[in-house]
N, C-alpha and C positions, 0 to 999 in steps of 0.2 A: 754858881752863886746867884744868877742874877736869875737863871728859868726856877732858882726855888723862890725867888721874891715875886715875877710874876707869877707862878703857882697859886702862892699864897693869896697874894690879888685879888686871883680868878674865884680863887674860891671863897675869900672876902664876897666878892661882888653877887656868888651864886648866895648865899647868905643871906645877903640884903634882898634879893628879890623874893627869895622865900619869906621873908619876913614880910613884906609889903603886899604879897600875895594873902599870908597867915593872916596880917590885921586888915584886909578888903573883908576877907571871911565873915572878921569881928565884927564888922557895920562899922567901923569904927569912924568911917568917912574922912579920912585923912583929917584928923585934926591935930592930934598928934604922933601919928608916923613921923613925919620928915622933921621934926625937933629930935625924937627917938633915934632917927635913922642916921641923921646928923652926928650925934651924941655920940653912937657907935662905931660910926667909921670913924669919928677923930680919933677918938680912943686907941681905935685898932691900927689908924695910920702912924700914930705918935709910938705906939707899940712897936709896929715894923719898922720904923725910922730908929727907935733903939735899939734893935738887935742888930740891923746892918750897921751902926756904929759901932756897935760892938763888935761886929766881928771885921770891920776893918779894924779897930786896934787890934787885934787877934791875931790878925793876916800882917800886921806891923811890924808885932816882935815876934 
């Protein structure tokens, strides 16, 4: 359970560098990357924080 949460993590994190690599591309000169990139990982943290609750109740009954 817990090597597919860091899994998913890892691959979160490979995600976000491609992203920050993709908008260097863009010129975009970090202005709004790290609000975006923010934005994202909360999302995606608050996402993985609900399915391991969920499957701790799962693992419950």
């Amino acid at each position: 359970m817990l090597k597919g949460i860091r899994k998913i993590e890892h691959d979160l994190n490979n995600r976000l560098v491609d992203f920050v690599i993709w908008w260097s591309y863009l010129n975009d000169f970090r202005t709004n990357v790290f609000e975006k990139l923010k934005k994202i990982w909360l999302e995606a943290y608050a996402h993985i924080l609900d399915l391991y609750e969920r499957l701790k109740e799962w693992y419950k009954d």
